[in-house]
TILO-553246 format. One record per atom (N, C-alpha, C): x, y, z; residue in one letter; atom name. Coordinates in pm, whole numbers. Atoms other than C-alpha are relative to their C-alpha. Last residue first. Example, Ala and Ser with C-alpha at 12.3 -4.5 7.8 and 13.67 -1.06 7.14 Angstrom:
2
-82/-119/-6/s/N .
1367/-106/714/s/CA .
-77/109/73/s/C .
89/-119/0/a/N .
1230/-450/780/a/CA .
90/120/0/a/C .
END
This chain:
180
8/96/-51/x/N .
2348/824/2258/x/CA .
123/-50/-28/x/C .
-44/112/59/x/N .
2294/1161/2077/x/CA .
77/-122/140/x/C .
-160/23/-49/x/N .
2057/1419/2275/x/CA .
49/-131/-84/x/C .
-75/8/-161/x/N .
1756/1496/2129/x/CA .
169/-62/18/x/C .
19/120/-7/x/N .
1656/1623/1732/x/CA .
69/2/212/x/C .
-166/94/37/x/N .
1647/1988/1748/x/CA .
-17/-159/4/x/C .
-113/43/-156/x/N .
1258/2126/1717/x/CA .
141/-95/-27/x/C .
-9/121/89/x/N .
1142/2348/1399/x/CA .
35/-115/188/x/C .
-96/37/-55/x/N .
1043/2714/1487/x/CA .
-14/-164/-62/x/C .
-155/-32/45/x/N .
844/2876/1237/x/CA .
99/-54/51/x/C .
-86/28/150/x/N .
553/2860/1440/x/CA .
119/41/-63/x/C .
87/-121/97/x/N .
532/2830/1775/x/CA .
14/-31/-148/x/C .
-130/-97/18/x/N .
618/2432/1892/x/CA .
-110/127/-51/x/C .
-14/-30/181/x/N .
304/2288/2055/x/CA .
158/129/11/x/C .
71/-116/109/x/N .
377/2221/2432/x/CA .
-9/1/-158/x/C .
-106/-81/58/x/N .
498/1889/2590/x/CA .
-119/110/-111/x/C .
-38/-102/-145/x/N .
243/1778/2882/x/CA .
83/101/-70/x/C .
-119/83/-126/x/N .
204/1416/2792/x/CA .
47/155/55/x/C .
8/105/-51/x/N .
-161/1498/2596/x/CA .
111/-37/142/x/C .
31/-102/-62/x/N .
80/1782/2406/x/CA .
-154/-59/136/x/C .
-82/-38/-58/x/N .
249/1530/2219/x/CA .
-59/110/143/x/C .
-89/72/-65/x/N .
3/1317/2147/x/CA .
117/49/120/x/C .
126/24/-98/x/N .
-219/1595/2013/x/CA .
45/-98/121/x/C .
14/-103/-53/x/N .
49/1687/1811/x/CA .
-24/-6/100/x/C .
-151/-50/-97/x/N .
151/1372/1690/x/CA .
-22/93/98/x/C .
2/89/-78/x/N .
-233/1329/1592/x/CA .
132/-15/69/x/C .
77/-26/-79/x/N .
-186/1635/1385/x/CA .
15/-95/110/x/C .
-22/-115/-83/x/N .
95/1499/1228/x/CA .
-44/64/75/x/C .
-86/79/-114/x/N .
-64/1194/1130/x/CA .
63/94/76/x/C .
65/45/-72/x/N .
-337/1402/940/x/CA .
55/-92/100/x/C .
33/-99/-76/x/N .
-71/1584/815/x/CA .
-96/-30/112/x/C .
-74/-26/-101/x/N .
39/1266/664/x/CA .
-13/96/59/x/C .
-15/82/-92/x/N .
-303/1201/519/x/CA .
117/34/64/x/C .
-112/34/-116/x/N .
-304/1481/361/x/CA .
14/-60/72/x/C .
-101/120/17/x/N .
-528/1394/24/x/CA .
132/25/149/x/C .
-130/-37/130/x/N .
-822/1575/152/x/CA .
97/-108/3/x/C .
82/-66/135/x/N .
-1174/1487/329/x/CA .
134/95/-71/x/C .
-80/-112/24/x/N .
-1017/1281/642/x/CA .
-46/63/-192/x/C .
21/104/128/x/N .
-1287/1047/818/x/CA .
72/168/-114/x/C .
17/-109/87/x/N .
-1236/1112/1159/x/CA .
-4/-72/-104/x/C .
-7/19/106/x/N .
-1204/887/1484/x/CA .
-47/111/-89/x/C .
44/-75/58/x/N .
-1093/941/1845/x/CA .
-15/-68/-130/x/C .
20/70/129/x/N .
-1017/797/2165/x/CA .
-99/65/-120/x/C .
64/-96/96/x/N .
-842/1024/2421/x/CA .
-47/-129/-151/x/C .
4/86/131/x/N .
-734/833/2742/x/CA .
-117/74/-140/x/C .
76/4/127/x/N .
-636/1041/3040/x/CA .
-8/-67/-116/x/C .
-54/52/129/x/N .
-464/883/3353/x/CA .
-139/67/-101/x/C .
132/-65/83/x/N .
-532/1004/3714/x/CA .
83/-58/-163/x/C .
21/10/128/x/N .
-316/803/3973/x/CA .
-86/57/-99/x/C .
73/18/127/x/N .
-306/815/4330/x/CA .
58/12/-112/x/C .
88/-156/62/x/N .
28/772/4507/x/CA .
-71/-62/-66/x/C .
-36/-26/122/x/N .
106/375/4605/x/CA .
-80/173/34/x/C .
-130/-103/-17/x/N .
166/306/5003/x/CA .
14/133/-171/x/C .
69/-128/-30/x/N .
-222/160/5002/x/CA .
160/93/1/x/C .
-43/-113/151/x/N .
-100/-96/4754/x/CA .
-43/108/117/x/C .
-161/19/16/x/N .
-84/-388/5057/x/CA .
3/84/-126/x/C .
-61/65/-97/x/N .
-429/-227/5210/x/CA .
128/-49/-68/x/C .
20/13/-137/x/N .
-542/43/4928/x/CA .
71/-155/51/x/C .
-47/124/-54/x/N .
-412/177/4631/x/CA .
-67/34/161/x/C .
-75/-42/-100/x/N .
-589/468/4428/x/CA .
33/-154/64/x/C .
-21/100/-75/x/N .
-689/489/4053/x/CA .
103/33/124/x/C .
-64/20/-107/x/N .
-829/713/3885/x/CA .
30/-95/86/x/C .
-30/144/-99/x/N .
-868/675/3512/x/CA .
43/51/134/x/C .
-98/7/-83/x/N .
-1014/950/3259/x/CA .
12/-117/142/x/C .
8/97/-141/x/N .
-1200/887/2985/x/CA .
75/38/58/x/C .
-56/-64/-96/x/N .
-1261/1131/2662/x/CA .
-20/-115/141/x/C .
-7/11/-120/x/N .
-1472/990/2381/x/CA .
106/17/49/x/C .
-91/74/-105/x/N .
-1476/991/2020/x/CA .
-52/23/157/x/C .
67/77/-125/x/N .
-1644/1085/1707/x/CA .
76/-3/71/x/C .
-103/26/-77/x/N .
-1537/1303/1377/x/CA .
-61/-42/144/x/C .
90/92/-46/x/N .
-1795/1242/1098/x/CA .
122/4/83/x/C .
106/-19/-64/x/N .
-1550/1508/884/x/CA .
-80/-133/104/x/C .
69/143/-31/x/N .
-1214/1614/797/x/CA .
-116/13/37/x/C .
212/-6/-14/x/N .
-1062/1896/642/x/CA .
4/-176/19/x/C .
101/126/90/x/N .
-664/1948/723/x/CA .
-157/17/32/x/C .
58/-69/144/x/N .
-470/2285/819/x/CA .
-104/-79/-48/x/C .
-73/78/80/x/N .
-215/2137/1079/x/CA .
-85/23/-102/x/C .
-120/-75/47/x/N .
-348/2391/1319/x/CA .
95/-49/-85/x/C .
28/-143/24/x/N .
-714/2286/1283/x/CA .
165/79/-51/x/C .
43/19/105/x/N .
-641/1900/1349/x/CA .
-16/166/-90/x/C .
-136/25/52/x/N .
-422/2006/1646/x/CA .
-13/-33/-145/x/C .
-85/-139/-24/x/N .
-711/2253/1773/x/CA .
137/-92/-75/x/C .
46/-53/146/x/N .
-957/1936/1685/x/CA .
92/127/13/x/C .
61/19/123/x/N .
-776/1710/1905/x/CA .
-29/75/-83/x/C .
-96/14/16/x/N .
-690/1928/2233/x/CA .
79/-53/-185/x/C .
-81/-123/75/x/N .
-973/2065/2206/x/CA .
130/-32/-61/x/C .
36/0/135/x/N .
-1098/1693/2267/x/CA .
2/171/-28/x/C .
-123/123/92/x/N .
-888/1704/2606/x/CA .
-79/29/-178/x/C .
-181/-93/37/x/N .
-1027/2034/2693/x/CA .
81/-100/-62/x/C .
45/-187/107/x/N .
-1410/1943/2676/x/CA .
141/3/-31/x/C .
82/84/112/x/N .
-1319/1606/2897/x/CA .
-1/73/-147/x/C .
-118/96/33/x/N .
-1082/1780/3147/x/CA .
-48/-37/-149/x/C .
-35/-25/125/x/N .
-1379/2052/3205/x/CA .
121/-72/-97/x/C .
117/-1/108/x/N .
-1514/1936/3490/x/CA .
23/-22/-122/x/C .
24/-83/77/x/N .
-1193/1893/3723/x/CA .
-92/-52/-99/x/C .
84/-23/-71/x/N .
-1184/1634/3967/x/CA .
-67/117/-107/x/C .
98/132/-26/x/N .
-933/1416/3824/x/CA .
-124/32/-13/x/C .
84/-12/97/x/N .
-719/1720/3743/x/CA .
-124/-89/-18/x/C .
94/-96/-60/x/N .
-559/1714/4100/x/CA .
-98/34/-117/x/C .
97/61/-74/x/N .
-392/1391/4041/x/CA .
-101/132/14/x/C .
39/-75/-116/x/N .
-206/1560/3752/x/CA .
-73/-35/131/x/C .
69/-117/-32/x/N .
-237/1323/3460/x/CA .
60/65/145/x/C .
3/-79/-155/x/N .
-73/1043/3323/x/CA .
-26/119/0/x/C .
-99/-95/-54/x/N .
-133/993/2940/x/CA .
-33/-41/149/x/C .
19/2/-104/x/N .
-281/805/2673/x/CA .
91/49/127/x/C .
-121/-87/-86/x/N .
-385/839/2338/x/CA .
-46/26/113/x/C .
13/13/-151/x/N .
-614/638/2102/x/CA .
116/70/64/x/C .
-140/-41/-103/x/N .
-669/671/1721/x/CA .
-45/-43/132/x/C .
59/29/-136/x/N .
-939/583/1427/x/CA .
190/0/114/x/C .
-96/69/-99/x/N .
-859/704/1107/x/CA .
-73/14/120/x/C .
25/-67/-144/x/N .
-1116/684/818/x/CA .
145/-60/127/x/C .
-111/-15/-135/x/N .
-1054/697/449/x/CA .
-110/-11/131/x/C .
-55/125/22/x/N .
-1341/593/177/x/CA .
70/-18/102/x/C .
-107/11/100/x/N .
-1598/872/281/x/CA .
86/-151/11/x/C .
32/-96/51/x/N .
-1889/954/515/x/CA .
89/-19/-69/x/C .
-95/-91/77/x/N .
-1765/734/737/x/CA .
-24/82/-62/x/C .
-66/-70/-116/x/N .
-2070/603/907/x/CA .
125/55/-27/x/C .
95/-73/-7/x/N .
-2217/491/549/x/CA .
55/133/91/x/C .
89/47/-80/x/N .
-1926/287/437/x/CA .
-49/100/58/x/C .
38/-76/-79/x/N .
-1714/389/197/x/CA .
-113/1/42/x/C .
178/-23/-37/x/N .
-1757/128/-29/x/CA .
-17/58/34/x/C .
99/-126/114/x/N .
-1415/235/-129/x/CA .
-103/-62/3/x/C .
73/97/-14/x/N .
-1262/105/247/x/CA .
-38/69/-102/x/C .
40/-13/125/x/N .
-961/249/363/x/CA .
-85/-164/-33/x/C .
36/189/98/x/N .
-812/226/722/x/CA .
-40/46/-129/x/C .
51/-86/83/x/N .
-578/439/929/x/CA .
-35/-112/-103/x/C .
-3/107/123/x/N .
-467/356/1218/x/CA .
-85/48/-104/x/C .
63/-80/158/x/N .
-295/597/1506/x/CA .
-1/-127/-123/x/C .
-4/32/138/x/N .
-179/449/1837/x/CA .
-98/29/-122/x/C .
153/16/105/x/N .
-104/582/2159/x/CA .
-2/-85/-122/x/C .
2/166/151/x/N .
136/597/2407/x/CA .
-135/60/-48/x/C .
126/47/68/x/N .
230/912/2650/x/CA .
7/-96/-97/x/C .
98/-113/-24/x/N .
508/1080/2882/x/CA .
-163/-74/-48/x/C .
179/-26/103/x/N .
713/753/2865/x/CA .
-112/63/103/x/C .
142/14/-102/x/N .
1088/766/3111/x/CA .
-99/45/-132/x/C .
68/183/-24/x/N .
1341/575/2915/x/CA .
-115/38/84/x/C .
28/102/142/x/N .
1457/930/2703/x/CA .
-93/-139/85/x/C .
-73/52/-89/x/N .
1534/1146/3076/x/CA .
-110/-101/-163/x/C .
-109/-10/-142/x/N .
1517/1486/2991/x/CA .
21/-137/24/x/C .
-141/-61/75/x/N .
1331/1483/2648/x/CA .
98/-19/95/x/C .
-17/-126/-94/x/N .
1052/1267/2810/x/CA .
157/26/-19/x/C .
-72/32/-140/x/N .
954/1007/2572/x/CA .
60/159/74/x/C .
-77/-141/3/x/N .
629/1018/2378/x/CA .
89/-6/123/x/C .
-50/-39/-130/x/N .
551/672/2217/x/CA .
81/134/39/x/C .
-58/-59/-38/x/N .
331/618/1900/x/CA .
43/7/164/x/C .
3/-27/-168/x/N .
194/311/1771/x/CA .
115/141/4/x/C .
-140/-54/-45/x/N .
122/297/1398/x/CA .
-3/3/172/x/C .
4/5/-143/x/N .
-120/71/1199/x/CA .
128/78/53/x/C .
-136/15/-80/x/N .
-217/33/841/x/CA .
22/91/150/x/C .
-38/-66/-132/x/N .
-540/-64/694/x/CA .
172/-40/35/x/C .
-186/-59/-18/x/N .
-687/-221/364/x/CA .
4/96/140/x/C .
-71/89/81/x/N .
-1025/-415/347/x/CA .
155/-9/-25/x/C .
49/-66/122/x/N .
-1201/-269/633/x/CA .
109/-46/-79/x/C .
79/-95/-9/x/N .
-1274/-368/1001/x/CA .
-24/66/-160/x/C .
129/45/76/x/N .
-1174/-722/975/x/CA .
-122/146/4/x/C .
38/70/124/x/N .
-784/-673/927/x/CA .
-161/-22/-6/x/C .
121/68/-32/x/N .
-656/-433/1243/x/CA .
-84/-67/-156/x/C .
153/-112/2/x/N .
-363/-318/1171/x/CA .
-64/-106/28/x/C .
112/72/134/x/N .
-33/-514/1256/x/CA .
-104/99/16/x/C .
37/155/-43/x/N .
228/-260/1404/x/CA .
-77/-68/-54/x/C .
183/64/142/x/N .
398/28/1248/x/CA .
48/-166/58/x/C .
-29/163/54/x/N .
660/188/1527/x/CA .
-101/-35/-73/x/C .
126/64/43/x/N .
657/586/1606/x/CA .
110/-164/-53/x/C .
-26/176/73/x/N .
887/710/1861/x/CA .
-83/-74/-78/x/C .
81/79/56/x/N .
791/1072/1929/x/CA .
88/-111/-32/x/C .
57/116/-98/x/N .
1032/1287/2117/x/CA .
-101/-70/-36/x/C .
-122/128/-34/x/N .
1211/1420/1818/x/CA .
-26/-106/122/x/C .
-81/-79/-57/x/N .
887/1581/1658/x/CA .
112/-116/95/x/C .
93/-93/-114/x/N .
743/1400/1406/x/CA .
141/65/75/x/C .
-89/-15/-148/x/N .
909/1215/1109/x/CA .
-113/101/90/x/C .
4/-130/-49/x/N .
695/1080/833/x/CA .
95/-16/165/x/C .
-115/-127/78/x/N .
873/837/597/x/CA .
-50/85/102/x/C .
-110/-6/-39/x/N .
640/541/716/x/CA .
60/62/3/x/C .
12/-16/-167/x/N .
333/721/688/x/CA .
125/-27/54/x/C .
11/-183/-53/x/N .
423/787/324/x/CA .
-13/-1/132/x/C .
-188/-58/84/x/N .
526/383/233/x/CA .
-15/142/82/x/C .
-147/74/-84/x/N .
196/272/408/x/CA .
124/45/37/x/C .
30/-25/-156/x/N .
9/501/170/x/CA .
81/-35/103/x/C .
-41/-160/24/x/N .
134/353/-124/x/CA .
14/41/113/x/C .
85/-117/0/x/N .
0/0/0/x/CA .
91/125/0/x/C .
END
């Protein structure tokens, strides 16, 4: 698959690790699969956020798509314990999404998802553990131009900024990280 080839080739920003894993085979006739990992510029083995970005094709284009493409994503983060509580987490995470879809320029449409967040606290032989808040951003779109890699870029974005690391301004570019 063409396609395939172009996702592979894209670079993100230097703390992204993308890997292409199996896709998912009975949702639509062609699909390819990426996992992203965001590592923490300061210390490379500690992970800010995972996710994974897939991207299927189907020319029946099936009803709920609204077109042939659709990517379906997930991204996941540690949180703040004190954000747990907060209202607006939900609202702000899927800004987070269409503000990265927006600033990467692309048209998409039939865009769905859900917002979860995870607390978790230890009790009697875990009661020593700190809480836990974890956001999980699951999303799909159905992308209405040929940029699919922008449309991966976005989802970098969103990834990136998910674990805590800011959007670059514009014009700026970011350095690759420290050599090993």
């Amino acid at each position: 698959m063409r396609v395939l080839n172009t996702l592979r080739d894209v670079r993100l920003r230097p703390e992204v690790r993308l890997t292409e894993v199996p896709a998912p085979s009975r949702i639509a006739p062609h699909a390819a699969a990426l996992t992203g990992d965001v590592l923490d510029p300061t210390d490379p083995e500690d992970e800010l956020a995972t996710g994974r970005f897939v991207l299927l094709y189907d020319p029946a284009e099936p009803d709920a798509w609204d077109g042939a493409w659709r990517i379906v994503t997930f991204a996941r983060a540690e949180l703040e314990p004190e954000l747990a509580t907060d209202p607006m987490l939900g609202s702000v995470g899927w800004s987070w999404l269409i503000d990265a879809l927006h600033d990467r320029g692309v048209a998409w449409t039939a865009e769905a998802g859900t917002i979860t967040r995870v607390v978790s606290e230890g009790f009697a032989g875990l009661a020593d553990r700190a809480a836990s808040v974890e956001m999980e951003i699951r999303a799909s779109w159905t992308p209405t131009d040929e940029a699919l890699t922008e449309h991966l870029r976005a989802w970098g974005d969103m990834l990136c900024t998910i674990a805590g690391i800011p959007p670059l301004p514009d014009g700026v570019v970011a350095l690759p990280g420290p050599r090993r």
